[in-house]
C-alpha positions in Angstrom: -35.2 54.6 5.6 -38.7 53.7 7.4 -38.7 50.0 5.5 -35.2 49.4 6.7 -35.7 50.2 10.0 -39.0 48.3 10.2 -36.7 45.4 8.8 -34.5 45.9 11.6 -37.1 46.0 14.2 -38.8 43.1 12.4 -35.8 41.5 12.7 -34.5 41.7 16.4 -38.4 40.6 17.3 -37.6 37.7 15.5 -34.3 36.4 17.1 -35.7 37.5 20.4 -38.9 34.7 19.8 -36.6 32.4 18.6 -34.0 32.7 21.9 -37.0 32.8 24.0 -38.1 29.6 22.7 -35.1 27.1 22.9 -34.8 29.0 26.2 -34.8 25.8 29.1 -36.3 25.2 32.1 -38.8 23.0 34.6 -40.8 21.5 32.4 -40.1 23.4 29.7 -36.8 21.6 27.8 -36.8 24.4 25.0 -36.4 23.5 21.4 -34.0 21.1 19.9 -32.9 21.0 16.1 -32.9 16.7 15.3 -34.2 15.8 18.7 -33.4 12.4 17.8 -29.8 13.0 17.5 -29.5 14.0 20.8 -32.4 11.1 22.3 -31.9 8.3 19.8 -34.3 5.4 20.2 -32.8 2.3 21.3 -34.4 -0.9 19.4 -35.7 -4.2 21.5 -33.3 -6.6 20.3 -35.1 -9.3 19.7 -38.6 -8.2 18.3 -39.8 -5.7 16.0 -43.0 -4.2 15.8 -44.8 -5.2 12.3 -48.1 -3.7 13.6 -48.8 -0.7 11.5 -51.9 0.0 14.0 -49.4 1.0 16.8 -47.8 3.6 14.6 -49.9 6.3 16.4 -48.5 6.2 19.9 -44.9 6.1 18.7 -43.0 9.3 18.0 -42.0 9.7 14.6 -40.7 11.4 11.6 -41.0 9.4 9.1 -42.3 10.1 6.1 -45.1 7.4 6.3 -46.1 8.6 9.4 -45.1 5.2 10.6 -43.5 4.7 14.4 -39.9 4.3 14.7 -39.2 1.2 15.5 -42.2 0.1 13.3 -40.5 -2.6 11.1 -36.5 -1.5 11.9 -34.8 -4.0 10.0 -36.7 -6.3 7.7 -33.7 -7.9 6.6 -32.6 -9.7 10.0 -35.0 -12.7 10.1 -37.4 -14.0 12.4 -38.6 -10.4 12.8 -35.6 -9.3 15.4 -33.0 -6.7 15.0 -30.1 -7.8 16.8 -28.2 -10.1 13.8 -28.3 -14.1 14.7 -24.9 -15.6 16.1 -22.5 -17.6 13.3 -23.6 -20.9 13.6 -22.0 -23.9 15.1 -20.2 -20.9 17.7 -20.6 -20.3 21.2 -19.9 -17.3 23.3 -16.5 -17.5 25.9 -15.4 -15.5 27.7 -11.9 -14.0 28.1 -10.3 -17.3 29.5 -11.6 -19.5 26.9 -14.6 -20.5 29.2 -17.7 -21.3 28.0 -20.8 -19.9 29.7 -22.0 -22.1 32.7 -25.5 -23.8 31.9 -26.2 -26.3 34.4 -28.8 -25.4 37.1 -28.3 -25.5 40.9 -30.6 -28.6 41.0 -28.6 -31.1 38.6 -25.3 -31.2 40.8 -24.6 -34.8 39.8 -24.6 -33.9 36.4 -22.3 -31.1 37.6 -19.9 -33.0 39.2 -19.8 -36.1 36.8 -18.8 -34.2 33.7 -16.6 -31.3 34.7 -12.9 -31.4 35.1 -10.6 -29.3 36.5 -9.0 -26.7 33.8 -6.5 -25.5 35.8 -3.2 -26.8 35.6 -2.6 -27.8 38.9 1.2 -26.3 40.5 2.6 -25.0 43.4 1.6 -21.5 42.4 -2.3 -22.4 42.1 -2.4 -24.1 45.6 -0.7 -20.9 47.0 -3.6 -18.8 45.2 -5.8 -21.3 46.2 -5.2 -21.1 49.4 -5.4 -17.4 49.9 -8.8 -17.6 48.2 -9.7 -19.9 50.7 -8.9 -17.8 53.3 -10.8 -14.8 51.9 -14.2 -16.6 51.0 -14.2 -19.6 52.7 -12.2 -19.8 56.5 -15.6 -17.7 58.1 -17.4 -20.8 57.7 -15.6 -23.8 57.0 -13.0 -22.4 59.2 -9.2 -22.8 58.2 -8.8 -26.6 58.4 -11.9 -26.7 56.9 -13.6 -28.6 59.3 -16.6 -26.0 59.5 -15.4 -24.5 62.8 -15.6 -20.9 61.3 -17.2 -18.0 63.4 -19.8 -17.7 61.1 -19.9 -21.4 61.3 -20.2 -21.6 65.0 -23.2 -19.4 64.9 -25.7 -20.7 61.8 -24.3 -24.5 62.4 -24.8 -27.3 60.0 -21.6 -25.9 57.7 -20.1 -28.7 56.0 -16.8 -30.5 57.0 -14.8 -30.8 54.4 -12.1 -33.1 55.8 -14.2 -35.9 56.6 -17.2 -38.1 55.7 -18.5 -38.1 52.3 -17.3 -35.2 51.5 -13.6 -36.0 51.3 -15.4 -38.8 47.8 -16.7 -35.1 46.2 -15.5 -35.0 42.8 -13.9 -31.4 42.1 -16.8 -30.9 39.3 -19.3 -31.5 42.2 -17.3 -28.6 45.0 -17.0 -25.8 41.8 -20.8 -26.4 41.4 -21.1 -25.7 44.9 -19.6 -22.9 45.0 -21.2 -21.4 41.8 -24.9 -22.0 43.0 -24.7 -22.7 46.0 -26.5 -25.7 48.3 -28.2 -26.2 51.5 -27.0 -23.4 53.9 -24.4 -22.4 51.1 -25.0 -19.6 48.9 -24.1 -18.9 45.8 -20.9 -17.3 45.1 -21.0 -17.3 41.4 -21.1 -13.7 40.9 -18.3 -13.0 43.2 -15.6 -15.8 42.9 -13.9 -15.9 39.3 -14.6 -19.6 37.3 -10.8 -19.4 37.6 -10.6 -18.6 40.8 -13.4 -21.1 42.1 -11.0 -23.5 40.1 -8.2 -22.8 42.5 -9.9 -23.3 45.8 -11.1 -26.4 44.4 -7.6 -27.5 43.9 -6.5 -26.2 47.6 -9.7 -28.0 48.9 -8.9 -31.5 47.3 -5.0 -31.3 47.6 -4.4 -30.0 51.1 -7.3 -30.0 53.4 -9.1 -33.7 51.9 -4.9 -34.8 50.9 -6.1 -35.3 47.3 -8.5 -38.1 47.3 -11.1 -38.5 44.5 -8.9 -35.4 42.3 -8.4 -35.0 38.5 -5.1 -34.3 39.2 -2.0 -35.5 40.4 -0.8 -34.3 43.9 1.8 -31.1 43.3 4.7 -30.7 46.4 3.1 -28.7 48.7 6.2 -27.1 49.7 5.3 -23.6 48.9 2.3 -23.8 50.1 3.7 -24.4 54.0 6.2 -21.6 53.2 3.7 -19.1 52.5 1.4 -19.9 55.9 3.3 -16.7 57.3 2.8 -14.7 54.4 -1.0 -14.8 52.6 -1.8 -11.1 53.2 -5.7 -10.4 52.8 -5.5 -7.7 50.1 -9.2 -8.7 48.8 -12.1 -7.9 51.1 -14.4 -10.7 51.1 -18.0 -10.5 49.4 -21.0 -10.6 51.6 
């Protein structure tokens, strides 16, 4: 009777250290079975450590005693993790388009060797339009003349009815408006490539009366119908 009840004794002392230690809290975050199950160790993608004399200051439990990410995956080459691409492929995205690699500087090579993608219709120039409206009316104002309020204030906004701008090529404007020139920022990251496609359509068509497009002149008809009705549903990036 004694040894079982020292058993017993023996036995709640032991549970009770046990729940005392995965207890929580401060700095204390208890005791976890395969930590690294719940904190798993994300790999650089492109490198991998091969020196065996930083194995020290990396946590691991391997049984070499090496670090974890020491040599992760020896058979992806040129020492990275991530896996190479297939050749002769490039990334698109969703539309088809490939990524956009020209640089704000070479505009003419921009605007010499893009073309328009979108078909152009009587629905586009209505989108178009309305896109306009959103991102581009508080400076170039709505006849595009640069008579906007923001305009008005910060001056030197281009006019895009007359001078040399009318002879842009639509390559040239959608670079523009991706990076950006002069007084212009970059809108890039909040106009869609498909979308930037569109206001360059409304911009060549109706406000410079399609000189210098890729595209032949749709009727505008829909356009002049829908002055009354372009609602502003999108807010406007700053």
């Amino acid at each position: 009777m004694k040894i079982a009840k020292t058993l017993s004794i023996l036995g709640i002392a032991v549970a009770g250290i046990t729940l005392a230690g995965c207890r929580a809290g401060g700095e204390n975050q208890g005791l976890e079975y395969a930590p690294q199950m719940y904190h798993s160790v994300a790999y650089e993608p492109l490198t991998q450590i091969m020196d065996s004399e930083t194995k020290g200051d990396l946590i691991s439990t391997r049984e070499d005693g090496k670090g974890e990410y020491f040599n992760s995956n020896i058979n992806n080459p040129h020492n990275m993790n991530m896996r190479e691409p297939v050749a002769n492929t490039v990334p698109r995205n969703k539309q088809g388009y490939l990524p956009y690699r020209y640089k704000a500087f070479e505009i003419e090579e921009a605007g010499t060797s893009m073309k328009n993608p979108i078909e152009l219709s009587d629905e586009v120039l209505t989108e178009g339009k309305r896109l306009y409206q959103l991102y581009c009316t508080p400076c170039h104002g709505t006849g595009g003349q640069g008579d906007g309020k923001v305009g008005a204030i910060i001056g030197g906004v281009a006019n895009l009815t007359g001078g040399a701008y009318v002879g842009l090529s639509e390559g040239h404007i959608y670079h523009v408006i991706t990076k950006g020139k002069g007084r212009m920022g970059a809108h890039g990251s909040q106009i869609t490539p498909e979308n930037r496609w569109k206001i360059v359509h409304y911009v060549k068509q109706e406000l410079q009366g399609g000189q210098n497009a890729d595209n032949a002149t749709a009727t505008t008809e829909v356009v002049a119908e829908a002055d009354q009705d372009v609602s502003q549903v999108e807010t406007p990036a700053n």
